[in-house]
PAVEX-782549 format. One record per atom (N, C-alpha, C, O): x, y, z; residue number from 1; atom name; residue in three letters. Coordinates in Angstrom, 2 decimals, padded with zeros to 5 digits, always signed. Last residue first. Layout:
<pts>
{pt {X, Y, Z}, NUM, 'CA', 'ala'}
...
</pts>
This chain:
<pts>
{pt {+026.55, -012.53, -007.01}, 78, 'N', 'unk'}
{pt {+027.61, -013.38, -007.50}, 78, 'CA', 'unk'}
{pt {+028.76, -012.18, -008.36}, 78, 'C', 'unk'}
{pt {+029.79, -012.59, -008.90}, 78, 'O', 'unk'}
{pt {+024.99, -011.70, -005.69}, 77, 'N', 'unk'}
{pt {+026.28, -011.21, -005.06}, 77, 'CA', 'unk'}
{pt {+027.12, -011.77, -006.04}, 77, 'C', 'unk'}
{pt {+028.33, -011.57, -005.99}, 77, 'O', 'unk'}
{pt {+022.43, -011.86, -006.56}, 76, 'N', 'unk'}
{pt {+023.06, -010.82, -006.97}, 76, 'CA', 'unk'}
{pt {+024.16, -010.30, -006.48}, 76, 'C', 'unk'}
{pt {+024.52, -009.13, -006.55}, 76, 'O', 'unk'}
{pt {+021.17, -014.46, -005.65}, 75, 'N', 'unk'}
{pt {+022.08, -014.61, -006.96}, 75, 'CA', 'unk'}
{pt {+022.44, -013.32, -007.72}, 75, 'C', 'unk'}
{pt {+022.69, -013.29, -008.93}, 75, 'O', 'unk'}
{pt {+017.93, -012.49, -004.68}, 74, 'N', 'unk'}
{pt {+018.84, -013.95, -004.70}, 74, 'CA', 'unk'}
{pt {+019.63, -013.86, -006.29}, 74, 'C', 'unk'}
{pt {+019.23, -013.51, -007.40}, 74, 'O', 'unk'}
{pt {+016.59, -010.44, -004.45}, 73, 'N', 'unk'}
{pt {+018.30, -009.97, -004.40}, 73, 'CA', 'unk'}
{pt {+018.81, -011.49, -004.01}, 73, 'C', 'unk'}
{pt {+019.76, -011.73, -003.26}, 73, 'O', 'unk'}
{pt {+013.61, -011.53, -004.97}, 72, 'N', 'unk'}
{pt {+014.52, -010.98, -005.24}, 72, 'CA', 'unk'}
{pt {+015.88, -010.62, -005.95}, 72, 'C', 'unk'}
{pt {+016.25, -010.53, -007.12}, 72, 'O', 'unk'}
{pt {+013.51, -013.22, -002.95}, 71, 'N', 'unk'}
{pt {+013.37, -013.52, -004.13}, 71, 'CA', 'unk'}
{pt {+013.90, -012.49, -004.79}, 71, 'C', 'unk'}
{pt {+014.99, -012.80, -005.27}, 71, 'O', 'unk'}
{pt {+014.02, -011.45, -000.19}, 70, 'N', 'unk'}
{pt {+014.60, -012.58, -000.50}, 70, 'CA', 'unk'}
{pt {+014.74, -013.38, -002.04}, 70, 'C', 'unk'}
{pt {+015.75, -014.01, -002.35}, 70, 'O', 'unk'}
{pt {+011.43, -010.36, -000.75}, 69, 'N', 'unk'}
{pt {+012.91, -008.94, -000.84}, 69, 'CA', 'unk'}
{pt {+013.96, -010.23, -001.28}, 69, 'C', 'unk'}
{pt {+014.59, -010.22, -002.34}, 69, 'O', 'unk'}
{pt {+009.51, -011.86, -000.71}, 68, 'N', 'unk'}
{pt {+009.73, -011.40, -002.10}, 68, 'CA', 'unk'}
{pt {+010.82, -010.78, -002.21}, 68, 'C', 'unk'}
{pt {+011.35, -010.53, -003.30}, 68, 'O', 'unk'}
{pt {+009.74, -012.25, +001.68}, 67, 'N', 'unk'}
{pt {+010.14, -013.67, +001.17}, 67, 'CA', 'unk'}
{pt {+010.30, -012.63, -000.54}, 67, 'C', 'unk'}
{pt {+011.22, -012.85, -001.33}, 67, 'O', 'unk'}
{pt {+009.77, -009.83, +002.79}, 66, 'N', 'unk'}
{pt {+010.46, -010.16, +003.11}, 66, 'CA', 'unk'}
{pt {+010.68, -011.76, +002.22}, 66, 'C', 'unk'}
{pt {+011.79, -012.29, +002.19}, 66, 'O', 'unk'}
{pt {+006.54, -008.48, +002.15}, 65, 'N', 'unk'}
{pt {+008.22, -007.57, +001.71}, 65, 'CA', 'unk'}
{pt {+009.32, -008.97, +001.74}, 65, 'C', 'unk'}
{pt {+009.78, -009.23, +000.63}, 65, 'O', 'unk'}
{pt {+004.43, -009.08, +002.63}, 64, 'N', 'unk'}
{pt {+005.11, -010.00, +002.25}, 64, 'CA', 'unk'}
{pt {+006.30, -010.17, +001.33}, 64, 'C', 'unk'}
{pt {+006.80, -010.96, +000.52}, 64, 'O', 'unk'}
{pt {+003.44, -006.70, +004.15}, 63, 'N', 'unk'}
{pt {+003.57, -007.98, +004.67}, 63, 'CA', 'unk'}
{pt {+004.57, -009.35, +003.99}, 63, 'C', 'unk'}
{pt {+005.18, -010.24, +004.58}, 63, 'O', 'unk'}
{pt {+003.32, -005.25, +001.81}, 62, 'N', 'unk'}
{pt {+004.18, -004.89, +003.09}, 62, 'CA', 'unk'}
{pt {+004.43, -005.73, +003.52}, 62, 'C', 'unk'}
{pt {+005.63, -006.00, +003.54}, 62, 'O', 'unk'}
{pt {+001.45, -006.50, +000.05}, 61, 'N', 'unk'}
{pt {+002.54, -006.11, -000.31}, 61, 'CA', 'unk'}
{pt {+004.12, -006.16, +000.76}, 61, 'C', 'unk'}
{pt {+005.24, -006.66, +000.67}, 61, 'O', 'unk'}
{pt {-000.68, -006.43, +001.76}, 60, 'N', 'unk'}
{pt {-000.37, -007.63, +001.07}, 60, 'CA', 'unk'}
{pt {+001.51, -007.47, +000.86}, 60, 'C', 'unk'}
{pt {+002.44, -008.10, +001.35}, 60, 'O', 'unk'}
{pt {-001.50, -003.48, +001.87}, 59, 'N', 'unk'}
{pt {-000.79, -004.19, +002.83}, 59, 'CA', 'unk'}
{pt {-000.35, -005.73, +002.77}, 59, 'C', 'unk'}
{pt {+000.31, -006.20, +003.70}, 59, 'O', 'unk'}
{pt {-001.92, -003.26, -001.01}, 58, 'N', 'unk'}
{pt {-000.41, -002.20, -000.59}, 58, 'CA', 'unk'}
{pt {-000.39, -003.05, +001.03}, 58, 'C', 'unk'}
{pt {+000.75, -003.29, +001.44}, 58, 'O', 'unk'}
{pt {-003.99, -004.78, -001.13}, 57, 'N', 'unk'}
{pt {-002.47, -005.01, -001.66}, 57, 'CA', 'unk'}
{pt {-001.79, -004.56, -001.21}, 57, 'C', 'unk'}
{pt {-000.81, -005.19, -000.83}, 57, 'O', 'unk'}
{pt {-005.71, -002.98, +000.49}, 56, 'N', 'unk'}
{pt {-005.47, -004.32, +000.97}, 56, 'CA', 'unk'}
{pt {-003.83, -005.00, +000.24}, 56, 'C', 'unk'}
{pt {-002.88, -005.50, +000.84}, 56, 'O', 'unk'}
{pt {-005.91, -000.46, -001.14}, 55, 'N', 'unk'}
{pt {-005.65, -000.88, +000.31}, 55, 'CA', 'unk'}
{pt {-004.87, -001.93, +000.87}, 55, 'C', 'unk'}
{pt {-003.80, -001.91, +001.48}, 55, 'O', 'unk'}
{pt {-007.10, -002.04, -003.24}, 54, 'N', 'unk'}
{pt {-005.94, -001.12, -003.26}, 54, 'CA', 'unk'}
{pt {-005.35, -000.97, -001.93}, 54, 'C', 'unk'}
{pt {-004.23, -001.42, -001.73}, 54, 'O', 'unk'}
{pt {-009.38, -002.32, -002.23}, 53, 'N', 'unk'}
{pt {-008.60, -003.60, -002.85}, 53, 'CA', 'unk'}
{pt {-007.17, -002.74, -003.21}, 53, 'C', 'unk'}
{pt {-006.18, -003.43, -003.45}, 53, 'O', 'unk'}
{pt {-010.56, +000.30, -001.82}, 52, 'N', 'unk'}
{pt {-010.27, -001.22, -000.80}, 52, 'CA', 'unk'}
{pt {-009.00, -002.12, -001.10}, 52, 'C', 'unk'}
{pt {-008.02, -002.46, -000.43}, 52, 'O', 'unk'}
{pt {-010.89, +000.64, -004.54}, 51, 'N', 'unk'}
{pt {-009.90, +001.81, -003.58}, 51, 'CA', 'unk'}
{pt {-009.82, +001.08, -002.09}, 51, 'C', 'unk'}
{pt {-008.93, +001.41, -001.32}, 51, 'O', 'unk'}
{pt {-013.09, -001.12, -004.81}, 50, 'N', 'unk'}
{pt {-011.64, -001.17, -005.88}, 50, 'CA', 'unk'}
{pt {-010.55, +000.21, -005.11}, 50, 'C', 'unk'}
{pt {-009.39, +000.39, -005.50}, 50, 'O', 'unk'}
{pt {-015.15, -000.13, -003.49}, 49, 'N', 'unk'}
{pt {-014.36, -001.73, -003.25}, 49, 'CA', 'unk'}
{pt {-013.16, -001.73, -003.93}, 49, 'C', 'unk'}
{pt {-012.23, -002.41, -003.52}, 49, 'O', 'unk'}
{pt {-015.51, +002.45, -004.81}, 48, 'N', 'unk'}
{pt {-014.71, +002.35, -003.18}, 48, 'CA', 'unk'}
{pt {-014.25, +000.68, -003.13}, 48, 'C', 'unk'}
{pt {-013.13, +000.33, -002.76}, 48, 'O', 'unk'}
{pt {-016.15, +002.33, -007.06}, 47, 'N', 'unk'}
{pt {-015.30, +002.67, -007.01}, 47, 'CA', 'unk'}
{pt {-014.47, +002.57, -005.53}, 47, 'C', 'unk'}
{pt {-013.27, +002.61, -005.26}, 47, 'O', 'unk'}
{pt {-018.27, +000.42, -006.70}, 46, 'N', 'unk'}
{pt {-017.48, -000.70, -007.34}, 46, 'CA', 'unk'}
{pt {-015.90, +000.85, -006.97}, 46, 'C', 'unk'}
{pt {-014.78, +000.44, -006.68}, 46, 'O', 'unk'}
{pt {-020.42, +001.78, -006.08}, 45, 'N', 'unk'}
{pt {-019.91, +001.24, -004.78}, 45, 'CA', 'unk'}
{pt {-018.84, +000.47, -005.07}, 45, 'C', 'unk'}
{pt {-018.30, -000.18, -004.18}, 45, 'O', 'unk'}
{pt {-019.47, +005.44, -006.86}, 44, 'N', 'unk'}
{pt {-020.09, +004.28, -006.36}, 44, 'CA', 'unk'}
{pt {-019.68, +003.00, -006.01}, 44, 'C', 'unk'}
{pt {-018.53, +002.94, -005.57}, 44, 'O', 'unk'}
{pt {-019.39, +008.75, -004.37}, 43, 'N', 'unk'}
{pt {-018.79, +007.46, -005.62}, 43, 'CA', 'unk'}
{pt {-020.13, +006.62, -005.54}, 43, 'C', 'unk'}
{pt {-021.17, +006.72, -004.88}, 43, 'O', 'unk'}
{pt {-020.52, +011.77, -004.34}, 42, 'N', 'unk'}
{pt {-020.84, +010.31, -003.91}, 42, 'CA', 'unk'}
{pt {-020.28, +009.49, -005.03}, 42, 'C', 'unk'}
{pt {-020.58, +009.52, -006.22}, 42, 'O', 'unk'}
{pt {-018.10, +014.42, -003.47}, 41, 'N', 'unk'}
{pt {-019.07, +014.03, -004.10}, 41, 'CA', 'unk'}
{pt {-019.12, +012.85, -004.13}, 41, 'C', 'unk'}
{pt {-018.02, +012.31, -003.99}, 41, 'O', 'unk'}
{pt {-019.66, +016.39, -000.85}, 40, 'N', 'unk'}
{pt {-018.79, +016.07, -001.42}, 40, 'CA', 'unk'}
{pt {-019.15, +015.17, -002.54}, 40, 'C', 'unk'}
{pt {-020.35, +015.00, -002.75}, 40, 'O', 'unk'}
{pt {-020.53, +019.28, +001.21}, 39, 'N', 'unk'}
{pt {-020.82, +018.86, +000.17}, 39, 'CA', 'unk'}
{pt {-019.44, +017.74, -000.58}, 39, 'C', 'unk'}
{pt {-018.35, +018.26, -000.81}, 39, 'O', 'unk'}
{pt {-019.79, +018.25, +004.54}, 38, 'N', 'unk'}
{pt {-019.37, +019.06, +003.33}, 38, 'CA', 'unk'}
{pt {-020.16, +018.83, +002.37}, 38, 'C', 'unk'}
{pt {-020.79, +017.81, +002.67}, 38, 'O', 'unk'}
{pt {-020.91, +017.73, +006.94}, 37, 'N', 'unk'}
{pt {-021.53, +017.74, +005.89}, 37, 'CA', 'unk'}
{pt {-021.14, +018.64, +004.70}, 37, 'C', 'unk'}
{pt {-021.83, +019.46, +004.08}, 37, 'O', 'unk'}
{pt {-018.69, +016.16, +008.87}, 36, 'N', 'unk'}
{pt {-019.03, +017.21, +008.73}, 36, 'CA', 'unk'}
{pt {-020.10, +018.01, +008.00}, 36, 'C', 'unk'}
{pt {-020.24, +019.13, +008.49}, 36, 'O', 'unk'}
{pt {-018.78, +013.76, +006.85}, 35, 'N', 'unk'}
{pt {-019.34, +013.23, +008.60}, 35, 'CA', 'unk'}
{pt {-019.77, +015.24, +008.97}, 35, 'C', 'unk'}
{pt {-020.92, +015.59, +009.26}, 35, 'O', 'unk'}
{pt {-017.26, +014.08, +005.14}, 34, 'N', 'unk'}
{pt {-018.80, +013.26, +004.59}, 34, 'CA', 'unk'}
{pt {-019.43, +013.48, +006.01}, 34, 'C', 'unk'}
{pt {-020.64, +013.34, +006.15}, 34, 'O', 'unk'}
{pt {-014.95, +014.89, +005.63}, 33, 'N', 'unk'}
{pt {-015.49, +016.16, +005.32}, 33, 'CA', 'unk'}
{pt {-017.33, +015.36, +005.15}, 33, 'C', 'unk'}
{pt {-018.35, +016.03, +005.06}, 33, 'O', 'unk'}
{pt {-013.87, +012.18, +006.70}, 32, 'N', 'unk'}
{pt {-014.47, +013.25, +007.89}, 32, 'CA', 'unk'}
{pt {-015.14, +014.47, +006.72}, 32, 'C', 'unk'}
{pt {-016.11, +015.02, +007.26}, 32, 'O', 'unk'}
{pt {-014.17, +010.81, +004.23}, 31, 'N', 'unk'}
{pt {-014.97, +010.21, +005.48}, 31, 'CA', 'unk'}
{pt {-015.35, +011.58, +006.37}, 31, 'C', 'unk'}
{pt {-016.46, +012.00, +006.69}, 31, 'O', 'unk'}
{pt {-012.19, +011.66, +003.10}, 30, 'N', 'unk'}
{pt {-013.54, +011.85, +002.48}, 30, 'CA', 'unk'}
{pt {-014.62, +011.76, +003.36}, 30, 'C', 'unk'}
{pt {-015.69, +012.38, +003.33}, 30, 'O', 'unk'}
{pt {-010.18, +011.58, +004.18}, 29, 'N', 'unk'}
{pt {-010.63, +012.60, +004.11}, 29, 'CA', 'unk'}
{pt {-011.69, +012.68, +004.03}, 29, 'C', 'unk'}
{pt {-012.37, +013.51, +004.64}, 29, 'O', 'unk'}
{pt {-009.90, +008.93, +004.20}, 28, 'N', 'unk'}
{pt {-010.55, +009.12, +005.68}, 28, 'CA', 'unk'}
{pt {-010.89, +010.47, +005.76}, 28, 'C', 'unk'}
{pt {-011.55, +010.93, +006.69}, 28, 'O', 'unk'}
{pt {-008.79, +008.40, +001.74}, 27, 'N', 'unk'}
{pt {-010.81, +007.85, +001.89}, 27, 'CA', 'unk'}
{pt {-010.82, +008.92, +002.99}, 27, 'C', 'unk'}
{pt {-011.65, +009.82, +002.86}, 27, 'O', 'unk'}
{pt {-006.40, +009.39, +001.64}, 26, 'N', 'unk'}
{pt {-007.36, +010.13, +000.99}, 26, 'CA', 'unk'}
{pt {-009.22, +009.82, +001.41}, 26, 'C', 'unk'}
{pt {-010.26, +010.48, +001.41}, 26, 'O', 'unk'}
{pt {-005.73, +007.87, +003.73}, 25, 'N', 'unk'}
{pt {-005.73, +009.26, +003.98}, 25, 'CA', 'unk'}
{pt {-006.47, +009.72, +003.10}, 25, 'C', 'unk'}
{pt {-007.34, +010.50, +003.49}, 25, 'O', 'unk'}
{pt {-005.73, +005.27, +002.32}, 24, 'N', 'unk'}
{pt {-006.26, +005.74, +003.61}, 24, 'CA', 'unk'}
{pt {-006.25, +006.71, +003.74}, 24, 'C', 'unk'}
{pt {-007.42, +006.87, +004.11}, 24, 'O', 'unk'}
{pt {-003.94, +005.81, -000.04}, 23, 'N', 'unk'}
{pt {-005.20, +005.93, +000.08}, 23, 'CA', 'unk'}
{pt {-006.13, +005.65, +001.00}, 23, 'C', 'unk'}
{pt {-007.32, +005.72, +000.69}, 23, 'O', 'unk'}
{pt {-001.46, +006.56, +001.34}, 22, 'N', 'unk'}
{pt {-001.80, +007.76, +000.68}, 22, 'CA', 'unk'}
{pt {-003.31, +006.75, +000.74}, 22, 'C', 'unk'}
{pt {-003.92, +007.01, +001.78}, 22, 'O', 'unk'}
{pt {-000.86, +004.33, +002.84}, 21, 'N', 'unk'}
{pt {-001.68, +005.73, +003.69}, 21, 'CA', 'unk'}
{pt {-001.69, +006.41, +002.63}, 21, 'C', 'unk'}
{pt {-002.14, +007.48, +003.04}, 21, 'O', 'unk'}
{pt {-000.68, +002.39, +000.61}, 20, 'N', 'unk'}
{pt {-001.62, +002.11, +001.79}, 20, 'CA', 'unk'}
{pt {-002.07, +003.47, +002.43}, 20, 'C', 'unk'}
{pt {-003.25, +003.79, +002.58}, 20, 'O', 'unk'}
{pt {+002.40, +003.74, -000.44}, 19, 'N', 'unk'}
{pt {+000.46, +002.84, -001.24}, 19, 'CA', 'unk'}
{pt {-000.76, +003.38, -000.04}, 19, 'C', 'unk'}
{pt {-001.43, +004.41, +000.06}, 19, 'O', 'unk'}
{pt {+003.67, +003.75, +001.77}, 18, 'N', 'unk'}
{pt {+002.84, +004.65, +001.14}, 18, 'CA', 'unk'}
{pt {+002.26, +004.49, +000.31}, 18, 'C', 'unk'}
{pt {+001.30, +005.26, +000.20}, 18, 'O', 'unk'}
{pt {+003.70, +000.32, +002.08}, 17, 'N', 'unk'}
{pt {+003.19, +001.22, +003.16}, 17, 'CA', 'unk'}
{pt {+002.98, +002.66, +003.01}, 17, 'C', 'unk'}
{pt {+002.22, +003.16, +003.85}, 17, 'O', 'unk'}
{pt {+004.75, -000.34, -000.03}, 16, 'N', 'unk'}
{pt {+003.35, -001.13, +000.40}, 16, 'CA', 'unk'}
{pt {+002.93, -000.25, +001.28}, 16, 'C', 'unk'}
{pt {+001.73, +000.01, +001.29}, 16, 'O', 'unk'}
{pt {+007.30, +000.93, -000.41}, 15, 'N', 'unk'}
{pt {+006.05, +001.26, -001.56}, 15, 'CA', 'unk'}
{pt {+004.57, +000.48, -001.14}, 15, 'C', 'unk'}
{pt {+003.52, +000.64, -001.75}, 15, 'O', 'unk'}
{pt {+008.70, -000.15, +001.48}, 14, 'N', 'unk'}
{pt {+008.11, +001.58, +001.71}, 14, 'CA', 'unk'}
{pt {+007.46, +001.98, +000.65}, 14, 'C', 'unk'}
{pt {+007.03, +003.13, +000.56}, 14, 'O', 'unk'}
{pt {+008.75, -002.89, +001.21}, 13, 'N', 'unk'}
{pt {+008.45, -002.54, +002.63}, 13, 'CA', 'unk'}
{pt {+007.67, -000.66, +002.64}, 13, 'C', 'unk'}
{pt {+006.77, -000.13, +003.29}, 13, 'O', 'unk'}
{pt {+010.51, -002.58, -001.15}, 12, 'N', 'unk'}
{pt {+008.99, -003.13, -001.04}, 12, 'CA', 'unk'}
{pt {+008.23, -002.85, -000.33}, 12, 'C', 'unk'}
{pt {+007.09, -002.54, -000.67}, 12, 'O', 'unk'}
{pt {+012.36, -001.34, -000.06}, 11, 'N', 'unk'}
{pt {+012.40, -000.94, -000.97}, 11, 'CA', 'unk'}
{pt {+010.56, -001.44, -001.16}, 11, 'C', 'unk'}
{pt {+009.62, -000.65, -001.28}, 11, 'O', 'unk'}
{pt {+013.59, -003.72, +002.30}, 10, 'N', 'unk'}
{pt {+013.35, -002.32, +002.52}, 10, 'CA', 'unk'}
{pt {+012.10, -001.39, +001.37}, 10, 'C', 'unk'}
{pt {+011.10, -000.85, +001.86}, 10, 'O', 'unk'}
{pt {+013.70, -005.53, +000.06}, 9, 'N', 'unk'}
{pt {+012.84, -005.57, +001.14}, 9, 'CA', 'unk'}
{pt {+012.54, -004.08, +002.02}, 9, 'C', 'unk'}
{pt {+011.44, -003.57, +002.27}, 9, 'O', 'unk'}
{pt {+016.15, -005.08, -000.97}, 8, 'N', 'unk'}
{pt {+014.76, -005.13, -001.53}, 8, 'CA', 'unk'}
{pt {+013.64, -004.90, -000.45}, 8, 'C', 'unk'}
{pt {+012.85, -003.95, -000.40}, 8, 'O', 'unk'}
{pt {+018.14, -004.70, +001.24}, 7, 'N', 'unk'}
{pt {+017.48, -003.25, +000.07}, 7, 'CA', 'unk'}
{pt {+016.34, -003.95, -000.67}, 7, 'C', 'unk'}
{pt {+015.46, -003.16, -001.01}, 7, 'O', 'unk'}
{pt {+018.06, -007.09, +001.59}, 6, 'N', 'unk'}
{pt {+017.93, -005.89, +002.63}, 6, 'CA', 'unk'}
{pt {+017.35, -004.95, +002.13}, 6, 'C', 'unk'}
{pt {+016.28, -004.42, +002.44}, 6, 'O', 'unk'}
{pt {+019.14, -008.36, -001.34}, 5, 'N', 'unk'}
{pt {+018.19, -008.64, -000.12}, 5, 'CA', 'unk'}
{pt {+017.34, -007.53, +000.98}, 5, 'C', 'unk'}
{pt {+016.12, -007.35, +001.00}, 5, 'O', 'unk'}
{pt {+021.34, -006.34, -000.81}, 4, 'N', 'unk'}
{pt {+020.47, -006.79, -001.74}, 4, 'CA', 'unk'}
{pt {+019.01, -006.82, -001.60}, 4, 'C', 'unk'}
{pt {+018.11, -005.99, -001.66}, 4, 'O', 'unk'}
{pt {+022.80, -007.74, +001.05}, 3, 'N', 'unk'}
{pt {+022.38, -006.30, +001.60}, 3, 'CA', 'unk'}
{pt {+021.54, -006.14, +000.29}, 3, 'C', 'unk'}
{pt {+020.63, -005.40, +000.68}, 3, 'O', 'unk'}
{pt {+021.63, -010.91, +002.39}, 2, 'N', 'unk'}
{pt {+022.77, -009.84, +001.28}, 2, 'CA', 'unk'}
{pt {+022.36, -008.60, +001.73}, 2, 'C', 'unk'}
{pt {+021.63, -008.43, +002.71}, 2, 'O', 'unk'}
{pt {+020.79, -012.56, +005.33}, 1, 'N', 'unk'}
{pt {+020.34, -011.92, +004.11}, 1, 'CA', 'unk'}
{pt {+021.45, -011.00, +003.59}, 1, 'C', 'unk'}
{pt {+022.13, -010.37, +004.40}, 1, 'O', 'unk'}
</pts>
């Protein structure tokens, strides 16, 4: 792989994976102050499947850093 290449993938690799824990971290807040009995306040159920599906890309994403880093930084040495 180019260093291109490398740098994409890198570059994809660390926007799929702080995607992913910023909104894991934000649900699991929600989770422990919900388990503590904070007062917090109740989504509904299309807003959490769609903060899922956010989830799930940002690990879509990560996972499939490497054929897209490859697509990419192809035909940028020329």
């Amino acid at each position: 792989m180019t260093t291109y290449q490398r740098t994409a993938v890198f570059i994809l690799r660390l926007v799929g994976l702080v995607w992913t824990v910023f909104f894991a971290f934000m649900w699991g807040m929600y989770a422990v102050e919900l388990a503590f009995g904070i007062e917090v306040q109740h989504y509904p159920a299309h807003t959490i499947i769609g903060n899922v599906g956010y989830i799930v890309l940002g690990i879509v994403i990560a996972a499939a850093s490497k054929p897209l880093g490859r697509l990419i930084g192809s035909g940028l040495d020329a």
